[in-house]
Backbone as CSV, one residue per row, in Angstrom:
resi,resn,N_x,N_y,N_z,CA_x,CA_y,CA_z,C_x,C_y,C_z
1,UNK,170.313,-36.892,-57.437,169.592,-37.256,-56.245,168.840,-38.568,-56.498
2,UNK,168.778,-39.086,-55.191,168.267,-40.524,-55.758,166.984,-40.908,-54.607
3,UNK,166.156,-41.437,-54.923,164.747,-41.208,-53.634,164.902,-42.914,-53.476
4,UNK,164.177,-43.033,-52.430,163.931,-44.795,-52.110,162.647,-44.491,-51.042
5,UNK,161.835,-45.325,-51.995,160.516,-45.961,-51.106,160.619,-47.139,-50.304
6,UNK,160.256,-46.954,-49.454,159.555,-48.276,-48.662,158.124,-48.622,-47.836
7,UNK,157.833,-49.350,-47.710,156.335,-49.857,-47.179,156.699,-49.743,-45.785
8,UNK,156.088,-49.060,-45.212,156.119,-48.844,-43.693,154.904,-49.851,-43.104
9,UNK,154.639,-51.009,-42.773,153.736,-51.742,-42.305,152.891,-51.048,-40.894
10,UNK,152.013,-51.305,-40.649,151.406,-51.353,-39.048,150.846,-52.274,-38.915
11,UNK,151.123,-52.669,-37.519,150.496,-54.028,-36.730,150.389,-54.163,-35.684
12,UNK,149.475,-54.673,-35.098,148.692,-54.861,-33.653,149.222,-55.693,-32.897
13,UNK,150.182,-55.156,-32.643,151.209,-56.437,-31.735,151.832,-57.366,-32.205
14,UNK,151.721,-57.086,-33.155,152.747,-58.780,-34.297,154.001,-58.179,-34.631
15,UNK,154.224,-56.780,-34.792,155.362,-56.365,-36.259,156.590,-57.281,-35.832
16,UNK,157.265,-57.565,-34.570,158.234,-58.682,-34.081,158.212,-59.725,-34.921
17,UNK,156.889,-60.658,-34.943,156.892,-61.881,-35.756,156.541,-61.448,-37.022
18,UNK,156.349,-60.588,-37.163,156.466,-59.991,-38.939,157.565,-59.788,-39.623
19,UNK,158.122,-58.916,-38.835,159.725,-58.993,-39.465,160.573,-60.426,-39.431
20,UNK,160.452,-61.133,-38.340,160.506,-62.691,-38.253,160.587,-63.292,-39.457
21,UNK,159.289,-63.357,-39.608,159.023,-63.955,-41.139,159.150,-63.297,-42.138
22,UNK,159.169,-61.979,-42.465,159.777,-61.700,-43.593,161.195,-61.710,-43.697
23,UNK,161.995,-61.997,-43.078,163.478,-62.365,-42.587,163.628,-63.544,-43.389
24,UNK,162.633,-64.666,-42.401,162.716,-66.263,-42.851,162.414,-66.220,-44.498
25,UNK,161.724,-65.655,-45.328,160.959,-65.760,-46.692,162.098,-64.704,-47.536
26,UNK,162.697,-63.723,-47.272,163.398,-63.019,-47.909,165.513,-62.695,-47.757
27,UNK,165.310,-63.147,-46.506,166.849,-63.262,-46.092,166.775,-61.632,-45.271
28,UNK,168.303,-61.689,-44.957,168.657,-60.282,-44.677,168.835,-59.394,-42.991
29,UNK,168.580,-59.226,-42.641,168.981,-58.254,-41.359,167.677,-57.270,-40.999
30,UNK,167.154,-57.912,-39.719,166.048,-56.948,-39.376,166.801,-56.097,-38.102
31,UNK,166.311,-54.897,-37.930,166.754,-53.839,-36.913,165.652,-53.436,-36.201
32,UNK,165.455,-53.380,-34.912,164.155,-53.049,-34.406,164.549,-52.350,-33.238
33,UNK,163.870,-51.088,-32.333,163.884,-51.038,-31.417,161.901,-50.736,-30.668
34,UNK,162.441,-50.999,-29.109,160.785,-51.156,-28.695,160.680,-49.798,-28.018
35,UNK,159.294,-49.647,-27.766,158.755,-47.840,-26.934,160.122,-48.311,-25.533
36,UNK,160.162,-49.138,-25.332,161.284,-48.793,-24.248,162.303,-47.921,-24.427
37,UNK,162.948,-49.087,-25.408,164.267,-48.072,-25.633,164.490,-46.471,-26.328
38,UNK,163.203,-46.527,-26.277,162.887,-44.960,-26.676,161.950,-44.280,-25.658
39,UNK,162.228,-44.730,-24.180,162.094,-44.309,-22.592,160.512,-44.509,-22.281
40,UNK,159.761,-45.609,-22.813,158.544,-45.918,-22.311,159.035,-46.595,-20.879
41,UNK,158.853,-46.750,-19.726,158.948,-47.471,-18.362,158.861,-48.967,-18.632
42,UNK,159.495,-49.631,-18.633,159.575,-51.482,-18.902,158.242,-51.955,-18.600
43,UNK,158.034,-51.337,-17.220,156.329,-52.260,-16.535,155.236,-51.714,-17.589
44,UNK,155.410,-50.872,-18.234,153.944,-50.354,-18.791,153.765,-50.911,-20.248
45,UNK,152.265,-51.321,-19.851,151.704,-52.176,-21.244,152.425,-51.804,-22.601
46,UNK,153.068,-52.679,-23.078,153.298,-52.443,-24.546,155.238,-51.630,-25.071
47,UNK,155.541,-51.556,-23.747,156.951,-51.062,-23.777,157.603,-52.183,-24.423
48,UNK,157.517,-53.346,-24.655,158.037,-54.709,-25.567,157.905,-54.262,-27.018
49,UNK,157.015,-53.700,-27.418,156.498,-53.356,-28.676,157.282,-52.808,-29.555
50,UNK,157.554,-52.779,-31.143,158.618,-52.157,-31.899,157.774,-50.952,-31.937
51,UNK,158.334,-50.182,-31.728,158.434,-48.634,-32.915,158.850,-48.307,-33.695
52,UNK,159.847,-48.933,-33.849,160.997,-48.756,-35.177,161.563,-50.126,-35.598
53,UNK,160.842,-50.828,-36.814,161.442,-52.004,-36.913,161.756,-51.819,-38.965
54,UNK,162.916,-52.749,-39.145,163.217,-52.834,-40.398,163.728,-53.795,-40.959
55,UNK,163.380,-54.463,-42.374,164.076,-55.589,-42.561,165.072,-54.923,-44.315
56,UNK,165.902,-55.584,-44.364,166.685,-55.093,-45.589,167.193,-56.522,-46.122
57,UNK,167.321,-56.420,-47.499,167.312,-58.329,-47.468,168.745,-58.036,-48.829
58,UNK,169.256,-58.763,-49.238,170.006,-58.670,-50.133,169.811,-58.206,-51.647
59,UNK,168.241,-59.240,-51.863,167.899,-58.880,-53.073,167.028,-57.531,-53.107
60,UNK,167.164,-56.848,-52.205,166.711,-54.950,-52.484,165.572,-55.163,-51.835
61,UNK,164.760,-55.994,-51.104,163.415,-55.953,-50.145,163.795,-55.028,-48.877
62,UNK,163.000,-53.957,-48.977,163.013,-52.939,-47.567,161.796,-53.021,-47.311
63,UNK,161.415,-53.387,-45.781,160.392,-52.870,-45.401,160.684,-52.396,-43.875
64,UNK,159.434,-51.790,-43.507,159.765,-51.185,-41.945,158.738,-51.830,-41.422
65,UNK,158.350,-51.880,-39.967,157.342,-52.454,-39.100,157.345,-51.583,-38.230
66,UNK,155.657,-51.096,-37.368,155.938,-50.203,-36.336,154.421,-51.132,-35.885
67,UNK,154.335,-51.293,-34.428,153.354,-51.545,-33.654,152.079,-50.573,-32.564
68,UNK,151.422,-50.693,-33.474,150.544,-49.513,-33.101,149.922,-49.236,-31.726
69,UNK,150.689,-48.159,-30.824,150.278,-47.971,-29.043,148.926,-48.604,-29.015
70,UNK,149.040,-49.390,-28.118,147.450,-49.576,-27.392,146.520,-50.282,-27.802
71,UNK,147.293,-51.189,-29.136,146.417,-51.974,-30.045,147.101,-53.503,-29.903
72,UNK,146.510,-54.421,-29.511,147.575,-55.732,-29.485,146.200,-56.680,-29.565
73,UNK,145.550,-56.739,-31.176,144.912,-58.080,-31.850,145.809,-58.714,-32.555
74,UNK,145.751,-60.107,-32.494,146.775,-60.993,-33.134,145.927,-61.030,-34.949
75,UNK,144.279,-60.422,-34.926,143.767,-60.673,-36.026,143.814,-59.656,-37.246
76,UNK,144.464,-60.028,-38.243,145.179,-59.298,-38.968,144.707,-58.145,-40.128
77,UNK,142.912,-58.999,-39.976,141.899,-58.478,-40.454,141.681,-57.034,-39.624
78,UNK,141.810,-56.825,-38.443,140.949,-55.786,-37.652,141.892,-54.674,-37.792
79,UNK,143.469,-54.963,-38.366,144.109,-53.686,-39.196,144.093,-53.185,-40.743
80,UNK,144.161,-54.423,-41.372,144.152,-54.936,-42.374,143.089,-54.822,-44.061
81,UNK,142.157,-55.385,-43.131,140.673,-55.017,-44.140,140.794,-56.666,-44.738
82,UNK,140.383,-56.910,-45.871,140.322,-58.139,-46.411,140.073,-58.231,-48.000
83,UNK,140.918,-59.174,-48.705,140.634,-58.834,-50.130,140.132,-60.608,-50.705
84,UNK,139.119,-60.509,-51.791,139.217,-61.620,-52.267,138.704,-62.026,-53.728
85,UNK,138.700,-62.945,-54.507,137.838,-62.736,-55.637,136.835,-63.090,-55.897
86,UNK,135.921,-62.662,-56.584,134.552,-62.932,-57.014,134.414,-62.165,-58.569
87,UNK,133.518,-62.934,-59.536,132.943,-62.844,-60.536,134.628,-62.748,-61.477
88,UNK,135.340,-62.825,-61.278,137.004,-62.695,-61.774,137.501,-61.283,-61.830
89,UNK,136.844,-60.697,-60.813,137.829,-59.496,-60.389,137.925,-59.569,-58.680
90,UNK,139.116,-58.268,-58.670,139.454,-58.253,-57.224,138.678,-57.475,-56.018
91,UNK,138.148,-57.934,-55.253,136.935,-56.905,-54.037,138.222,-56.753,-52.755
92,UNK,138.244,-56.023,-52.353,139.128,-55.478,-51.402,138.843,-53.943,-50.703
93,UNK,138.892,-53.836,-49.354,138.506,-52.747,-48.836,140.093,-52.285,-47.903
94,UNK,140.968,-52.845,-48.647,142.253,-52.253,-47.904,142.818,-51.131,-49.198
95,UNK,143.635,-50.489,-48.116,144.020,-48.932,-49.116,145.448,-49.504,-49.715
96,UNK,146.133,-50.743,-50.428,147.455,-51.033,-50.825,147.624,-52.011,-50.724
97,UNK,147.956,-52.834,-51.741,148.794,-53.868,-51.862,150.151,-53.755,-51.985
98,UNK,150.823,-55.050,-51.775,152.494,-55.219,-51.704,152.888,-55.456,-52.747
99,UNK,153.431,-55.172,-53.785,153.786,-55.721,-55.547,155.211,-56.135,-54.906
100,UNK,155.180,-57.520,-55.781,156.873,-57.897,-55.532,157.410,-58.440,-56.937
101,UNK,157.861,-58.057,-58.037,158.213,-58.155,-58.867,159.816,-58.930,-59.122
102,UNK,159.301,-60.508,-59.649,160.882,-61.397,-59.790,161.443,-61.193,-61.181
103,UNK,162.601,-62.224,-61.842,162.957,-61.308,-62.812,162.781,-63.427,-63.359
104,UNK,162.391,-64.062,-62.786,162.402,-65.473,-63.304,161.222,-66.018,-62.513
105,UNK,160.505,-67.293,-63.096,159.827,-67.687,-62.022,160.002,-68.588,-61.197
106,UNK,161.108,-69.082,-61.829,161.816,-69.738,-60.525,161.969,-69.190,-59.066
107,UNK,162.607,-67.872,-59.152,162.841,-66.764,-57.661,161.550,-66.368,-57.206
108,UNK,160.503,-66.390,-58.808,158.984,-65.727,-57.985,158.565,-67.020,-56.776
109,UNK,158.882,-68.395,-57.652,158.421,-68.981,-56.821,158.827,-69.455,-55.630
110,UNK,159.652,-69.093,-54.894,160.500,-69.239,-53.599,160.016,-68.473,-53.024
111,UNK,159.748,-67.240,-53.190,159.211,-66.158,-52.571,157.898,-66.443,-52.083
112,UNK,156.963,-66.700,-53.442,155.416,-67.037,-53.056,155.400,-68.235,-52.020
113,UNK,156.525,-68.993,-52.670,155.955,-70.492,-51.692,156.423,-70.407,-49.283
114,UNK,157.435,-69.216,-49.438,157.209,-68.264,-48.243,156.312,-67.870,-47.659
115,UNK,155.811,-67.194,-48.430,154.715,-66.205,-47.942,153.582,-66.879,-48.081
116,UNK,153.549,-67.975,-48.634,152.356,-68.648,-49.048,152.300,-69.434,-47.538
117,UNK,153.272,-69.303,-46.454,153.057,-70.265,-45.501,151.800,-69.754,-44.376
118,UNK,150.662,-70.335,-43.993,150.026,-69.773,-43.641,149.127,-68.308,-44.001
119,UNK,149.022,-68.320,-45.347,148.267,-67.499,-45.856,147.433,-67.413,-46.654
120,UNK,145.961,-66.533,-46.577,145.108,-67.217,-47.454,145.546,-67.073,-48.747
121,UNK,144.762,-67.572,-50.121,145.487,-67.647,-51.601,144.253,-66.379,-51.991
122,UNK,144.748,-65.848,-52.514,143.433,-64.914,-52.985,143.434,-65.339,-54.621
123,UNK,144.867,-65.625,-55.802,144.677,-65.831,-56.948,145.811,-67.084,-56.903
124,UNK,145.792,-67.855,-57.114,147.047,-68.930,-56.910,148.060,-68.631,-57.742
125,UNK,148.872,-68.954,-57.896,150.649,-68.395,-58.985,150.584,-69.216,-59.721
126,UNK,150.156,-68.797,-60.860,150.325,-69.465,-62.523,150.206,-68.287,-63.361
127,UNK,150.481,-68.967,-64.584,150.770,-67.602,-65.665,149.399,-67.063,-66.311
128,UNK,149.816,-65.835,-66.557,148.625,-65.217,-66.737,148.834,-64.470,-68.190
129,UNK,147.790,-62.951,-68.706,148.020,-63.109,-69.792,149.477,-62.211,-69.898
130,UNK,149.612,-61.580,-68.731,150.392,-60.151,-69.073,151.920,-60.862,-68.069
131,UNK,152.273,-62.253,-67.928,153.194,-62.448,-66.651,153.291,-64.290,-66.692
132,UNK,154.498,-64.365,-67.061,155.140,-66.363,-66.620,154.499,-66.500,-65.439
133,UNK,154.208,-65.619,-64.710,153.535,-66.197,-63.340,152.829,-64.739,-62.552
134,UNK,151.823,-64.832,-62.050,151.203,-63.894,-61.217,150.815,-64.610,-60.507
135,UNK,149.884,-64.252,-58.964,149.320,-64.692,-57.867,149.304,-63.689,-56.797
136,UNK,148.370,-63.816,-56.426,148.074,-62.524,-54.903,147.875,-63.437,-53.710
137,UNK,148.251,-63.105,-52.479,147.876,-63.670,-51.450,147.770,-63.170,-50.054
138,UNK,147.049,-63.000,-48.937,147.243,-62.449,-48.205,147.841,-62.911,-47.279
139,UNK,149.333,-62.704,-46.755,149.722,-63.681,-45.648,149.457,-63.725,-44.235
140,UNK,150.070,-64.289,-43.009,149.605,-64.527,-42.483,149.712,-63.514,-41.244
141,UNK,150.090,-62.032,-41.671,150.230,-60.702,-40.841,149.337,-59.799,-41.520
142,UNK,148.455,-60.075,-42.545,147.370,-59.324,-43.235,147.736,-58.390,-44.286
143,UNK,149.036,-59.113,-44.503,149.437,-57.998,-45.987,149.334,-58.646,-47.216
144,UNK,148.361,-58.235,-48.388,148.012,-58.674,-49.323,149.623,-58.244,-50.508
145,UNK,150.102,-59.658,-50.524,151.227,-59.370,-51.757,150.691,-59.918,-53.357
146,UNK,150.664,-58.537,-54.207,150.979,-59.473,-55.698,152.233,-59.456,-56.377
147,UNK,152.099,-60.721,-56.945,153.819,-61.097,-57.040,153.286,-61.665,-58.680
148,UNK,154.614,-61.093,-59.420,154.697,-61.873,-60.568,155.981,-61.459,-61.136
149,UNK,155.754,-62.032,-62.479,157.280,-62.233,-62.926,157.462,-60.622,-63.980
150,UNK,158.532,-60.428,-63.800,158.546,-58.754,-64.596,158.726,-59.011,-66.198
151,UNK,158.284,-58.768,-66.996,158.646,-59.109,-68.418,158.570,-57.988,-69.035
């Protein structure tokens, strides 16, 4: 038997341009459907919205997106929470980060420099003691990714 995790995201009216961009930064095939097509009435607020969204990318990135009824802030914080550093550790009041683990840092860095578009830097990507490269960042849908190189 074989199990597979994935990160099920939530978002306040974005998960569309979320999967978007994790598309653009990772490659691959997103699948989505909205409360419509799962018989919400077209006219009523929020029937546009995914309920079921997914991206699958070549190099093994799964994630899902679902848009939460009745919630449509574009601010990523008011789902999100916020993480950042001080004194050289990490303060954060969100329940999970995204680990994305490359196998070079060449690939880490294609990835980061993606996600790095429009997002704050919480640790910038350079090598650290345990990793050719680490860096955290929160992008620009409020998901805090740490990314480094697997050794």
């Amino acid at each position: 038997m074989t199990l597979t995790t994935t990160t099920h995201l939530n978002f306040r009216g974005t998960a569309r341009h979320a999967l978007d961009f994790y598309r653009s930064v990772f490659g691959g095939e997103v699948t989505l459907s909205t409360y419509s097509d799962f018989g919400m009435p077209a006219g009523v607020p929020g029937a546009d919205k995914v309920v079921f969204g997914r991206i699958e990318s070549p190099a093994g990135i799964r994630l899902m997106a679902y848009d939460i009824p009745g919630q449509d802030d574009p601010d990523a914080a008011a789902t999100a929470g916020s993480t950042r550093r001080e004194n050289g550790t990490t303060v954060t009041d969100r329940s999970f980060f995204q680990s994305l683990q490359a196998q070079s840092l060449d690939e880490l860095t294609r990835y980061w420099d993606g996600l790095a578009a429009g997002a704050e830097i919480v640790e910038p990507l350079a090598a650290s003691a345990w990793s050719a490269g680490f860096g955290m960042l929160t992008d620009r849908f409020g998901v805090t990714w740490v990314l480094d190189v697997q050794e």
